[in-house]
N, C-alpha and C positions, 0 to 999 in steps of 0.2 A: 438311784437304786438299781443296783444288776437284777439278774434274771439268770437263772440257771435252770435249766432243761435236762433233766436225765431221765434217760429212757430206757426201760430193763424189757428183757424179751427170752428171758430163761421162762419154761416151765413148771422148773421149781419154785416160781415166784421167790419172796424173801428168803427160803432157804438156800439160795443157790447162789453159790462161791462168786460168781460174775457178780450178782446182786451187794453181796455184801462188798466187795472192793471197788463196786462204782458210789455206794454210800459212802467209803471210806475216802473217797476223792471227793463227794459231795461236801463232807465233812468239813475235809483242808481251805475248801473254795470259800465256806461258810466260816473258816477263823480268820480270810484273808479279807472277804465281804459279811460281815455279822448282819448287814442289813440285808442282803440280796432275798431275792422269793425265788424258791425251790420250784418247779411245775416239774410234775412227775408224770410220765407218760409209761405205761403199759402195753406193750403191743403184745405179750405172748399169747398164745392161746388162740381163742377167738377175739380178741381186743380188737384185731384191724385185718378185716377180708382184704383180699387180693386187690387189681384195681380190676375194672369190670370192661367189654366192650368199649362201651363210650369214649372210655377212658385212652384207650388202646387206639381207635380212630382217631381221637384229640390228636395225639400225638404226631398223627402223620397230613395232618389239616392242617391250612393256614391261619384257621381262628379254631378257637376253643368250642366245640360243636355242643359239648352239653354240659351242664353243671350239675346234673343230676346222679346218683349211685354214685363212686367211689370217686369222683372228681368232687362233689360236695364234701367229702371226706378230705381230701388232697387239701383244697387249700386252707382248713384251718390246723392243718398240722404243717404246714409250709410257714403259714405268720408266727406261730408255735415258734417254729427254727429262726427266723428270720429275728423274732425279739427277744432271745437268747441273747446273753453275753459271755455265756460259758454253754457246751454241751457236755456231758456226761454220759459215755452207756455204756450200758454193763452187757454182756454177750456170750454165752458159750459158744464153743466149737460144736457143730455138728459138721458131722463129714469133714471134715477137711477146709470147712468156712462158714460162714455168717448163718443159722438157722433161718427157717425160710418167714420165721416171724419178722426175723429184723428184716431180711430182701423186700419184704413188703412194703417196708417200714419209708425205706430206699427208694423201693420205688412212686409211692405218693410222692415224696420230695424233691427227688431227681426231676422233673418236668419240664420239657421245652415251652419258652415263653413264659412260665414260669420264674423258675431257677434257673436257668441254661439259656443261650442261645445260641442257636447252629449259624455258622459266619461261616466266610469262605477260606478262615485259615482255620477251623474248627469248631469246637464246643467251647464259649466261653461263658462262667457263670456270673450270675448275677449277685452274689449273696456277700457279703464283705466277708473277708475272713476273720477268724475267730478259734480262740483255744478250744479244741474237743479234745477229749480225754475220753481214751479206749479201755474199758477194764474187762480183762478176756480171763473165761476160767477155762481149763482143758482136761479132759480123762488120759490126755498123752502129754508128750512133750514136742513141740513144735517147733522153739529156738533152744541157742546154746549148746553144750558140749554133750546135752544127754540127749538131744533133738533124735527122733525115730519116726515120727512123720511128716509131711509134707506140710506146708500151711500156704493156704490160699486166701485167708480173710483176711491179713495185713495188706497184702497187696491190692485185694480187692476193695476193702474200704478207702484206703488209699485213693483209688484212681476215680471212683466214685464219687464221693465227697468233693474229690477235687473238679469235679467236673461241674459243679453247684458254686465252686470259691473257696472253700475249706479244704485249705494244706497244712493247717499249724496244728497237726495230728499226735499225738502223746500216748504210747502202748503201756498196759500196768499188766500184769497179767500174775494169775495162778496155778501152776502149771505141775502136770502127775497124778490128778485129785486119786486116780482109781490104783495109786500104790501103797496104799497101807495109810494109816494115821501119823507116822513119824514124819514121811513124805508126804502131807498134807501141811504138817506144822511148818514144816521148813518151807514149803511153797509158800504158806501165809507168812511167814516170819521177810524172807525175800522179798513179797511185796511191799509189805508193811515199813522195809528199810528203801525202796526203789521211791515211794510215796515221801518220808520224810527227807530224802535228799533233796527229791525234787523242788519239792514246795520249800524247804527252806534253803534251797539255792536261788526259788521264784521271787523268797522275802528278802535277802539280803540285797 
């Protein structure tokens, strides 16, 4: 039985365009696995504080100093990732990258001795790698030929992720939401065709 993990961190909760195009990848994964279990993770809002001191000390110790506050937090969202067979998350642009819900999100999971381990030819992770699907919604445009700002959260999930084990990274995205309704269709219509190629060039 797979396990898929998707975790949304708009604050529009369900109404929010990232929200719905990471269901609609949940979707695909759920007609290619009908038996898999969804675990739907939450982080926007208040869902999941920052990490705390302790957490932050751990870090630069040679053992794990406390399990308490946001390090008892850490690690059941670490085995969370860890027994996933697919990730899923859905995410707006804020600024120019990742809302600071997801960064949170990132940083529980990112963990040295954890997930990572600092070696003397770098950070190598621990986590076997595994399909994650990115479904990014945006008030601008950030790729392509109408692109007018800068994007930093591909890059930044990117390097991230991979610093845990996770390289086989997959972009969906919605992109213009705040130009009119015609430019909203068309943004979801593009997804909507970028999703069925994918997954049925995944089935064939």
């Amino acid at each position: 039985m797979k396990r898929i993990l998707h975790i949304s961190c708009s604050p529009r909760g369900r109404a929010a365009e990232s929200y719905r195009l990471s269901r609609k990848i949940v979707d695909h994964l759920l007609a290619k696995e009908p038996a898999s279990v969804v675990v739907d993770r939450n982080v926007s809002d208040d869902a999941l504080g920052h990490v705390d001191q302790d957490y932050a000390v751990s870090q630069h110790s040679l053992a794990d100093v406390s399990q308490n506050g946001s390090a008892a937090v850490s690690e059941p969202l670490i085995k969370e990732l860890e027994s996933a067979d697919f990730v899923v998350i859905g995410t707006p642009v804020h600024n120019f990258t990742v809302p600071s819900a997801l960064k949170a999100w990132i940083d529980h999971v990112v963990r040295v001795r954890w997930t990572f381990d600092v070696t003397a030819h770098g950070k190598v992770g621990r986590l076997h790698d595994r399909p994650v699907f990115i479904a990014v919604s945006s008030g601008g445009r950030f790729s392509g030929e109408g692109a007018r700002q800068p994007d930093f959260l591909t890059p930044y999930l990117q390097a991230a992720l991979a610093i845990i084990g996770l390289r086989d990274l997959t972009f969906f995205s919605v992109q213009g939401t705040v130009f009119g309704p015609e430019a909203l269709d068309e943004a979801r219509r593009n997804a909507d065709a970028a999703l069925l190629a994918h997954f049925a060039g995944a089935r064939s």
